[in-house]
C-alpha positions in Angstrom: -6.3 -11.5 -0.6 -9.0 -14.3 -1.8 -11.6 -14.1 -3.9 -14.1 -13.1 -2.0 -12.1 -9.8 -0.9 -10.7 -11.6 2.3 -7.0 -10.2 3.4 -4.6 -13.3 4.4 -1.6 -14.3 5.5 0.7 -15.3 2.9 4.1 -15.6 4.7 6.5 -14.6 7.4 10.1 -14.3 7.8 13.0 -13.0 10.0 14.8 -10.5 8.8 18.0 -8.2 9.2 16.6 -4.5 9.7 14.4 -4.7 6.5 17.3 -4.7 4.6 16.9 -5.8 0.6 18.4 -9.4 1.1 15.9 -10.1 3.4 12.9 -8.8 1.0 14.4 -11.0 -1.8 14.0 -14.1 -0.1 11.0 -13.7 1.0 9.9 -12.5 -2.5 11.7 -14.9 -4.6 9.6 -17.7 -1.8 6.8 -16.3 -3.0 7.6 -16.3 -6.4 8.7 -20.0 -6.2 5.7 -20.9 -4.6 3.9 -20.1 -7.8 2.3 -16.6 -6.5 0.1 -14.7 -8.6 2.4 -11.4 -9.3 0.9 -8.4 -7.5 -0.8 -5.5 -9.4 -0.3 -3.4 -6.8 2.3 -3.2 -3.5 1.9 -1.1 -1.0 4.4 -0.1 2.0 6.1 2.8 3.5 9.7 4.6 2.3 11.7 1.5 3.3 14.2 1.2 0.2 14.9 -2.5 0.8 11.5 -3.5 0.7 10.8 -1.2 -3.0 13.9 -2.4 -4.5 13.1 -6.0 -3.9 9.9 -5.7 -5.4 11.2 -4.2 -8.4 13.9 -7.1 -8.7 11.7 -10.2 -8.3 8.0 -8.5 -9.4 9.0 -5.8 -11.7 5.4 -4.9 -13.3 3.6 -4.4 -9.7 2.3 -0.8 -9.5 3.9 1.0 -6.3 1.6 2.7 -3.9 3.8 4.9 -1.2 1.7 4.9 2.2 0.1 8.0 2.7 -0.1 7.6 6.7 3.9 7.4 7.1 4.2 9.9 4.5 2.3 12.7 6.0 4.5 11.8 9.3 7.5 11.9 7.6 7.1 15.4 6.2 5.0 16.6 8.9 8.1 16.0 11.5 10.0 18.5 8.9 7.4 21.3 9.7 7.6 23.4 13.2 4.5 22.3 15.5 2.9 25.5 14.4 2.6 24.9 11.2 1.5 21.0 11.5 -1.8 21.2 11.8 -2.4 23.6 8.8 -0.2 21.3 6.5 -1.9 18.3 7.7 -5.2 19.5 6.4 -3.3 20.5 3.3 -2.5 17.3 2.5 -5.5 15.5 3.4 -6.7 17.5 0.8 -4.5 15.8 -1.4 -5.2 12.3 -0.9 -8.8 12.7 -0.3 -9.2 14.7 -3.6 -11.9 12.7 -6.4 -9.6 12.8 -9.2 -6.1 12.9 -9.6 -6.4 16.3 -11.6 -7.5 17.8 -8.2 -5.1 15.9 -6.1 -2.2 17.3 -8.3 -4.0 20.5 -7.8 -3.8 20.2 -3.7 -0.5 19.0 -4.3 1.1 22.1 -6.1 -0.8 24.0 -3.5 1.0 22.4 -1.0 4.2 23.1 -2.4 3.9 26.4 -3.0 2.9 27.1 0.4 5.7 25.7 2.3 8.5 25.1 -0.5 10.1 28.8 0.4 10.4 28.2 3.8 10.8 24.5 4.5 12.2 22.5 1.5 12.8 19.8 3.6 9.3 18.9 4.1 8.5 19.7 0.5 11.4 17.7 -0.9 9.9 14.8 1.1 6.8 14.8 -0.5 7.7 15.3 -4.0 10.1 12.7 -4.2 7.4 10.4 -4.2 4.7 12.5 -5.7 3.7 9.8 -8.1 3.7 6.5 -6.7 1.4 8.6 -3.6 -1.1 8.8 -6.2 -1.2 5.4 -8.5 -4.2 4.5 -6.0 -6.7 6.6 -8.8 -5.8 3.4 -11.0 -7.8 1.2 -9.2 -11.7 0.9 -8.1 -12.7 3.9 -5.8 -14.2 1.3 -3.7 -10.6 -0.2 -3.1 -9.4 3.4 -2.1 -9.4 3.3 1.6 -8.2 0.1 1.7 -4.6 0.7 -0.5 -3.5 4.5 0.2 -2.1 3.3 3.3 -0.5 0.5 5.0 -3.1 1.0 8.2 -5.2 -2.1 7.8 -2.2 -4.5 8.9 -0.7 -1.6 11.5 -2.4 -2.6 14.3 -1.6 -5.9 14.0 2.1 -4.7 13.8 2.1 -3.5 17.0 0.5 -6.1 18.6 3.5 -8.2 17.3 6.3 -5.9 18.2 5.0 -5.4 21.7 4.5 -9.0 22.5 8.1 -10.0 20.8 9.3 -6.7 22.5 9.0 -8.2 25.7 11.0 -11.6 25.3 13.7 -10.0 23.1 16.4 -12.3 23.8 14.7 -15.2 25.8 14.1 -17.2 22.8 15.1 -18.5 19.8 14.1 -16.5 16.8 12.1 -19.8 15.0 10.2 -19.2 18.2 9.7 -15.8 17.9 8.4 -16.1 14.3 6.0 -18.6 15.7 5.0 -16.3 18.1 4.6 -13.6 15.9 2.5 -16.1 13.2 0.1 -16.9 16.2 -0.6 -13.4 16.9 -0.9 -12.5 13.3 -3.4 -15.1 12.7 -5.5 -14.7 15.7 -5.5 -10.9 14.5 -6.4 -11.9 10.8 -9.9 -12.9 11.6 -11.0 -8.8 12.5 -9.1 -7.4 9.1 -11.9 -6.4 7.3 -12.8 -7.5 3.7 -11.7 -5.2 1.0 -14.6 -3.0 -0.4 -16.1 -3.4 -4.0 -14.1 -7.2 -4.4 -16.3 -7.6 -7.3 -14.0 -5.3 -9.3 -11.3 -7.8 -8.1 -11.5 -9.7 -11.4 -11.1 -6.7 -13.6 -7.7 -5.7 -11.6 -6.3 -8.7 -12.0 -7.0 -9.0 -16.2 -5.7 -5.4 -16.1 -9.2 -3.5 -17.2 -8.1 -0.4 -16.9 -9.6 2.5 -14.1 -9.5 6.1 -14.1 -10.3 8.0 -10.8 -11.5 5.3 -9.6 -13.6 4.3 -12.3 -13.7 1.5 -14.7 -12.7 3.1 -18.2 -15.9 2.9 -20.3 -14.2 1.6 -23.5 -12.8 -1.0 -21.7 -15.7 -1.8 -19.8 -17.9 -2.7 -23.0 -15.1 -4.7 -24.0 -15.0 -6.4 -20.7 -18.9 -6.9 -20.9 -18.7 -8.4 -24.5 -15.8 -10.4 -23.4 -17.7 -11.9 -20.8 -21.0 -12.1 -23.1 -19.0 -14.8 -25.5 -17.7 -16.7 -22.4 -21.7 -17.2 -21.4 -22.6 -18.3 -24.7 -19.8 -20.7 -25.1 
């Protein structure tokens, strides 16, 4: 993402079954390349991909997707029960504060934990990291509690490449798959509230959603001798 809030490309490799070797390299190419280290990664419960990230950019904040999350433990639950817990956890994610989310969470888990600790145990497991969005701007919110801006785009990809599995070569492939991604990158929509983009990245800290008052004086005052130098 640029400065102005703009999501980009950054890079693109083949890989075996998103295992963790193929994560490192293309971390560590990042990395090489000089990269800025993430504050934030986001992605769904592939274990390659999150033990990677702690390996080559151990301070990044985790955010669990909350799309393939509510799948995940939703495909635990009999069909009866789906659409009940799918409003119960909406309720979670879209809570104002994490005090209430918590609060929607234990609700959750008392609800269904007798019957179906399956589904329960699914969500728990990552009951944190589904919640480090209230760290950052609320602005930002819609943007980082899933992996759904870039999904669509992933589809797109895995249909086309789908098609002419096997009929080429897979540098070909990759270019195929860049082509479509950046033809596709020119609709993903800028994040929401990039102005706060600056304090993410000097680590000013937010609290559901909002820039800590303390540290926004001292961001302000900060900024204030910066003028008048």
């Amino acid at each position: 993402m640029n400065g102005q809030g703009q999501k980009e490309l950054i890079a693109l490799e083949d890989g075996f079954r998103e295992s963790t070797e193929s994560w490192l390299d293309l971390l560590r190419s990042l990395r090489d390349r000089g990269i800025v280290p993430p504050k934030l990664v986001i992605g769904d419960g592939a274990l390659g991909f999150w033990s990677a990230v702690a390996e080559v950019f151990p301070e990044a904040r985790h955010q669990r997707c909350w799309f393939h999350k509510m799948g995940n433990v939703l495909d635990k639950l009999p069909k009866s029960q789906q659409a009940k817990a799918k409003s119960m956890l909406q309720e979670i994610w879209m809570a104002a504060t994490r005090k209430e989310a918590y609060q929607a969470f234990d609700t959750f888990i008392a609800e269904y934990e007798a019957k179906y600790p399956k589904a329960t145990e699914c969500l728990k497991k990552d009951k944190d990291a589904l919640l480090t969005f209230y760290d950052f701007p609320a602005e930002h919110w819609v943007h980082i509690r899933t992996t759904n801006p870039i999904e669509s785009t992933f589809a797109t990809v895995r249909n086309r490449t789908y098609k002419v599995k096997g009929a080429f070569s897979s540098k070909t492939i990759v270019t195929m798959a860049f082509k479509l991604i950046q033809s596709a990158q020119k609709l993903w929509i800028r994040l929401r509230g990039f102005h706060h983009l600056d304090n993410v990245i000097r680590g000013v800290p937010f609290k559901d959603g909002k820039l800590v008052e303390k540290e926004n004086n001292l961001a302000i005052n900060e900024q204030s001798k910066q003028d008048a130098a």
